[in-house]
N, C-alpha and C positions, 0 to 999 in steps of 0.2 A: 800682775807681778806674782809670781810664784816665790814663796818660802818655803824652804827646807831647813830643819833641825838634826844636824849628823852629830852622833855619838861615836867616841872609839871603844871599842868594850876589848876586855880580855881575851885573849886567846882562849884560854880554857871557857869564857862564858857564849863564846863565836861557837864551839864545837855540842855544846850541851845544849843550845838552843836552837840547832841545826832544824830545820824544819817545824821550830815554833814561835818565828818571827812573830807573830798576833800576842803572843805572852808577852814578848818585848817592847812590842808597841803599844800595847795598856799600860806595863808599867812607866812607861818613858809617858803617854797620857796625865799617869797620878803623877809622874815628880813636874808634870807643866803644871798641873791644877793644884800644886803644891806648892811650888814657887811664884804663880799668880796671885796668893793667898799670904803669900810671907811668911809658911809655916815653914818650920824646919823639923821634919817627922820623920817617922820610921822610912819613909821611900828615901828621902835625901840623902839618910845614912845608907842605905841600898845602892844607891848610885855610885861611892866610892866603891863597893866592892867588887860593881858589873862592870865600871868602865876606868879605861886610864885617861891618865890628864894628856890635855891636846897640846902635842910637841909645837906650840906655838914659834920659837924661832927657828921651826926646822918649815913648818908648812909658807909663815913669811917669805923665806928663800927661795923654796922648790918649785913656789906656786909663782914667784916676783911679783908678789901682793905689795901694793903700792900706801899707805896712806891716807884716809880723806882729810878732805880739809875742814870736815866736821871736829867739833871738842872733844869727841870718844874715840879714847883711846883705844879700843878693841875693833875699831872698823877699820878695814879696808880693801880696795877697788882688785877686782884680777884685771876689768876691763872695764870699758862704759856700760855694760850692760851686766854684769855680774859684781856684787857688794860682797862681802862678808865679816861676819864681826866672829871672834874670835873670844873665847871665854877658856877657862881654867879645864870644864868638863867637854865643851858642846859649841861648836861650830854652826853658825847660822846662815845660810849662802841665800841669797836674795838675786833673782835673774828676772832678767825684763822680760815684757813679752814673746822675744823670738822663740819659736819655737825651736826646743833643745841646747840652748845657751848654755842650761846647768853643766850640760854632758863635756862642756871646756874643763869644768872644775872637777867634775866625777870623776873622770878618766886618767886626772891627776895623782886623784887621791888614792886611784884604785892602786898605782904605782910607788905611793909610801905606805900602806899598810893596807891587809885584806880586811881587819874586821872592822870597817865605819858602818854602820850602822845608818841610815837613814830614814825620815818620815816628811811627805808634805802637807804643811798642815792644813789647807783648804780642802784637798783630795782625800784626805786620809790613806795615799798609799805610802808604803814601806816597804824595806825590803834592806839588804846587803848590798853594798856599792859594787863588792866583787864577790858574788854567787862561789861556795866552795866547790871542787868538783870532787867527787866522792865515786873509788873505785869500786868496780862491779865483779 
């Protein structure tokens, strides 16, 4: 099973960081190894200002995220093979083994906003859900 941890960041911190995605995925690193530790430090307060809060009843909608029938409140199903639980900052999408399952949920999100932010955390890769394209 593949996990991914998608952030929405700001427009203005999407353009500043154009080409230094590895900066963004150290910091989003320290606010995991922050939030594993129960501190609340100087990254946490970081994290308000790089990223905005996830339009939680906009993506429930868009996406026809379903429910589980788990206790947690912040989980739920796009399909049988794709979970996601849903938090205040940071989006967590869980896909089964198929290969490219996520790309149901990617390709969604590339179409409510450009700047998600993504990292899988076994692979350590990262990147932008939707790559800017920058005139020449």
């Amino acid at each position: 099973m593949k996990r991914y941890v998608i952030y929405l960041l700001k427009p203005e911190i999407r353009e500043a960081y154009y080409r230094q995605e590895e900066t963004l995925y150290q910091f989003f690193m320290l606010l995991e190894s922050e939030r594993k530790s129960k501190e609340s430090g100087f990254v946490h307060t970081e994290e308000e200002a790089l990223t905005k809060e996830m339009p939680i009843a906009s993506l429930i909608s868009e996406l026809r995220l379903k429910p589980t029938e788990k206790s947690n409140k912040c989980a739920y199903r796009f399909d049988e093979e794709i979970a996601l639980h849903l938090y205040k900052r940071r989006l967590i999408v869980e896909a089964s083994s198929r290969i490219g399952a996520e790309w149901d949920v990617f390709s969604q999100l590339q179409q409510i906003d450009t700047c998600f932010f993504a990292y899988e955390e076994k692979s350590g890769k990262y990147g932008w859900l939707k790559p800017m394209k920058v005139q020449v």
